[in-house]
PAPASE-382480 format. One record per residue (C-alpha): x, y, z; residue in three letters; residue number from 0. Coordinates in nm, 3 decimals. Each point is the difference from the previous one (the first is absolute). Layout:
BEGIN
<pt xx="X" yy="Y" zz="Z" aa="ALA" i="NUM"/>
...
! end
This chain:
BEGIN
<pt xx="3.018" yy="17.020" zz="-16.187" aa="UNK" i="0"/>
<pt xx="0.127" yy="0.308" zz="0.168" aa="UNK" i="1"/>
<pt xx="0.367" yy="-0.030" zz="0.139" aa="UNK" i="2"/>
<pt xx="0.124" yy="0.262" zz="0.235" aa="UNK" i="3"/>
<pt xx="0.304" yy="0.004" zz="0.011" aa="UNK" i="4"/>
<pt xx="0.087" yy="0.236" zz="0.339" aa="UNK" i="5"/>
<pt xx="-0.294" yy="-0.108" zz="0.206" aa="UNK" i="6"/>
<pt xx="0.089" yy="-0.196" zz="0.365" aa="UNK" i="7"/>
<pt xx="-0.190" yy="-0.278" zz="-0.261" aa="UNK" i="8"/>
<pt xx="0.247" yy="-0.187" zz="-0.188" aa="UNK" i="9"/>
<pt xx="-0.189" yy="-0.058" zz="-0.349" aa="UNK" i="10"/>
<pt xx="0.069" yy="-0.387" zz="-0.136" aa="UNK" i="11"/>
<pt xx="-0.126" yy="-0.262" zz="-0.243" aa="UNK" i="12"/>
<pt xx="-0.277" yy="-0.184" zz="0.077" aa="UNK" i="13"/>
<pt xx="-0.022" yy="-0.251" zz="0.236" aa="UNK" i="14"/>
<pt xx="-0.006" yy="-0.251" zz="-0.232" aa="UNK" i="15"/>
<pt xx="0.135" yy="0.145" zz="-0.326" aa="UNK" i="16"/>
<pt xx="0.354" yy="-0.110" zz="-0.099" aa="UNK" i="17"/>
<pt xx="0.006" yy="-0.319" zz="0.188" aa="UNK" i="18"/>
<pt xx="0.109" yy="-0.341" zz="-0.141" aa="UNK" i="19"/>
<pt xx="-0.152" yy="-0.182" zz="-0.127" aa="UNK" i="20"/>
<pt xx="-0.276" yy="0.292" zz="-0.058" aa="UNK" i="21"/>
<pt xx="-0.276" yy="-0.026" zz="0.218" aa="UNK" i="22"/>
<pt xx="-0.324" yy="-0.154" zz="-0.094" aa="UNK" i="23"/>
<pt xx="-0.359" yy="0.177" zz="0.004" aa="UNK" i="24"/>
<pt xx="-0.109" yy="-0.287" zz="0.230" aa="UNK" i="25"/>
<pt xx="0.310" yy="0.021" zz="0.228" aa="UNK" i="26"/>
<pt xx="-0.123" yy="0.366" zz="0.057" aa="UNK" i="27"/>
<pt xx="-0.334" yy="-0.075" zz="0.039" aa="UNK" i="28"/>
<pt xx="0.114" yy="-0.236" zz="0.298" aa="UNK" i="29"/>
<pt xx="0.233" yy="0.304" zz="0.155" aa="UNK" i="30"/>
<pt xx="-0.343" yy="0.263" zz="-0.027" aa="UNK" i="31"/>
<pt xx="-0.195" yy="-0.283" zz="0.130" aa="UNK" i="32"/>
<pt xx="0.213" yy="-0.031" zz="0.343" aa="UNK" i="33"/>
<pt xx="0.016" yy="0.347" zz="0.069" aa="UNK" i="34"/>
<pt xx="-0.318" yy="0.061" zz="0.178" aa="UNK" i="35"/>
<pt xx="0.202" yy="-0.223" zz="0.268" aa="UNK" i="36"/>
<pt xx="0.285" yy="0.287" zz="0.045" aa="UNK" i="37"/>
<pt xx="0.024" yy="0.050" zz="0.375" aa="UNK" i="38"/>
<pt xx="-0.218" yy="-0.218" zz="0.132" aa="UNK" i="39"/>
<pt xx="0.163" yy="-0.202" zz="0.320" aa="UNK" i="40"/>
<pt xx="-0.047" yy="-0.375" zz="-0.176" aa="UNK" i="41"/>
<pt xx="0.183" yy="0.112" zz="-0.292" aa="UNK" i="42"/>
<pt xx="0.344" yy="0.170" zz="0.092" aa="UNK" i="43"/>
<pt xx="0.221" yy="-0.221" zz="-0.188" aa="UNK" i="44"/>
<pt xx="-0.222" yy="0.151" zz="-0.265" aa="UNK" i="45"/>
<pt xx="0.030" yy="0.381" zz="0.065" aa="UNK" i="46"/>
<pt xx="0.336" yy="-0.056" zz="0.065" aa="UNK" i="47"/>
<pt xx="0.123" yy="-0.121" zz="-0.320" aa="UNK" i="48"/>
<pt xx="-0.278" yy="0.295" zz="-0.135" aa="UNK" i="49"/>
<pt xx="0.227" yy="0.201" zz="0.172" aa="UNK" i="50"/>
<pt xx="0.344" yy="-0.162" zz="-0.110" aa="UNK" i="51"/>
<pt xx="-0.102" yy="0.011" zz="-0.371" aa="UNK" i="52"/>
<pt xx="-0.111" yy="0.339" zz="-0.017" aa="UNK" i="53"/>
<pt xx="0.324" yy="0.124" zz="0.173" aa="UNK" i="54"/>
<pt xx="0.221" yy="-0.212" zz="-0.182" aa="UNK" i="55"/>
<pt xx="-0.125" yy="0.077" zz="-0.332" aa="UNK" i="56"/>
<pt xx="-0.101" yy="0.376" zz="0.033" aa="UNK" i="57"/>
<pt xx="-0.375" yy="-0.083" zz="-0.086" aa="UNK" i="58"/>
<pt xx="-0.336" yy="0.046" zz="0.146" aa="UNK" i="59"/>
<pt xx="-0.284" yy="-0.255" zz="-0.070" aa="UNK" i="60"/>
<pt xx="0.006" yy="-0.236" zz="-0.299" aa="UNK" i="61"/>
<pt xx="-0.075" yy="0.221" zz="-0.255" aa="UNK" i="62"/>
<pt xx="-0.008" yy="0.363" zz="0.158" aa="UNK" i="63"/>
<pt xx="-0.036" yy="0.128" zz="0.371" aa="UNK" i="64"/>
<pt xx="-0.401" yy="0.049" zz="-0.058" aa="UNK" i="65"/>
<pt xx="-0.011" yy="-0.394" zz="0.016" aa="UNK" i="66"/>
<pt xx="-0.001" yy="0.045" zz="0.379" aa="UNK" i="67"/>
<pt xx="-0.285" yy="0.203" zz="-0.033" aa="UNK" i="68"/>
<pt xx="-0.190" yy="-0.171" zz="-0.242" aa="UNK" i="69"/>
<pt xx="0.074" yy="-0.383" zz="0.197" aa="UNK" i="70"/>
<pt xx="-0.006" yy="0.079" zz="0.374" aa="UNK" i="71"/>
<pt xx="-0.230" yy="0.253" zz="0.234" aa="UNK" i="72"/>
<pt xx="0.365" yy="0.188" zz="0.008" aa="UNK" i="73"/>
<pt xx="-0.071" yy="0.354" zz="-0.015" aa="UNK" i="74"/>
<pt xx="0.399" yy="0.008" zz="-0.143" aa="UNK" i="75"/>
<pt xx="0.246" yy="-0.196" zz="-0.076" aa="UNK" i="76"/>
<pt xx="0.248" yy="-0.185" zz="0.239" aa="UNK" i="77"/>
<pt xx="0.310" yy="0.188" zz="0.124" aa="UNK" i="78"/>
<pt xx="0.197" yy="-0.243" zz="-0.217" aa="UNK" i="79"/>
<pt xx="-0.094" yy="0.191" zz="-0.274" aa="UNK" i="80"/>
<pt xx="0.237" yy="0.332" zz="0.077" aa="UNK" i="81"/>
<pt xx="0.329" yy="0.005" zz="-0.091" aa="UNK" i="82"/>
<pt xx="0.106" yy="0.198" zz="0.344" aa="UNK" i="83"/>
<pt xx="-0.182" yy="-0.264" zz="0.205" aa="UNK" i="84"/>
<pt xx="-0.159" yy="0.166" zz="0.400" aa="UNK" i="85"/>
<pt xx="-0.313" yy="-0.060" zz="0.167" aa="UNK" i="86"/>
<pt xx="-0.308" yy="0.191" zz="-0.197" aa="UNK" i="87"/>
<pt xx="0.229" yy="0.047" zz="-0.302" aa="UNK" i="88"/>
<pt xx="-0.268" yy="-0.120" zz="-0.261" aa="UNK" i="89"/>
<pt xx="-0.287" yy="0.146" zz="0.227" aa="UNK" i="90"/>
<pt xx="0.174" yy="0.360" zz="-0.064" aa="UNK" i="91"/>
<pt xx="0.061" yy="-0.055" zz="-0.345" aa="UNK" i="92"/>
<pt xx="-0.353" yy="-0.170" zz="-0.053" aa="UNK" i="93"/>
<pt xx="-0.107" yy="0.337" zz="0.085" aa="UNK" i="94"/>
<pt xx="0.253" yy="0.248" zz="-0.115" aa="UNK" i="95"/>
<pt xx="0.260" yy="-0.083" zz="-0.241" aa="UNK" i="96"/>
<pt xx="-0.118" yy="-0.336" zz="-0.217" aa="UNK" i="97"/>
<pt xx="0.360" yy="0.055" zz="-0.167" aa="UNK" i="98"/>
<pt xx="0.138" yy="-0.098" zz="0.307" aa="UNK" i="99"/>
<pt xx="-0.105" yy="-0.353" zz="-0.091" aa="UNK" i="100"/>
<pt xx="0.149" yy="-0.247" zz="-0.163" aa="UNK" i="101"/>
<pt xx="-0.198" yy="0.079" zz="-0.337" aa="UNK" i="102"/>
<pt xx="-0.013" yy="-0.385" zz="-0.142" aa="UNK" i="103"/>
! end
């Protein structure tokens, strides 16, 4: 994985690498699975903690940032995702600057 290093992206691990116990490939199959319900109004507890996780631990998506692309109708990932959080921060580097995301 690319890391840039002086982008407004903060590069970090994985979402899920280094935890403990280490993550299971069914445990992340669960997180991908829930993803396509990012946003909507009946699930905030659930894009909140989307959005507390990826903050907390510098990391977009489960695996990479292109999970959000690959599991949801998102055209880009969620703002979580940038390390200098604003509104449109991930829309602008969606488009510009991919180093500007969190690269795992």
């Amino acid at each position: 994985m690319i890391k840039a290093e002086t982008s407004e992206w903060q590069s970090a691990d994985s979402c899920t690498s280094g935890s403990q116990p280490p993550i299971q490939r069914s445990d992340m199959i669960s997180l991908k699975s829930r993803m396509p319900n990012y946003g909507l109004p009946r699930y905030q507890w659930l894009t909140h903690a989307w959005n507390f996780f990826q903050t907390e631990f510098k990391c977009c998506g489960v695996i990479y940032f292109t999970d959000w692309l690959e599991m949801t109708e998102m055209e880009w990932p969620p703002d979580s995702c940038c390390a200098r959080q604003y509104p449109g921060c991930a829309r602008q580097a969606h488009h510009w600057d991919l180093s500007a995301l969190h690269q795992e």
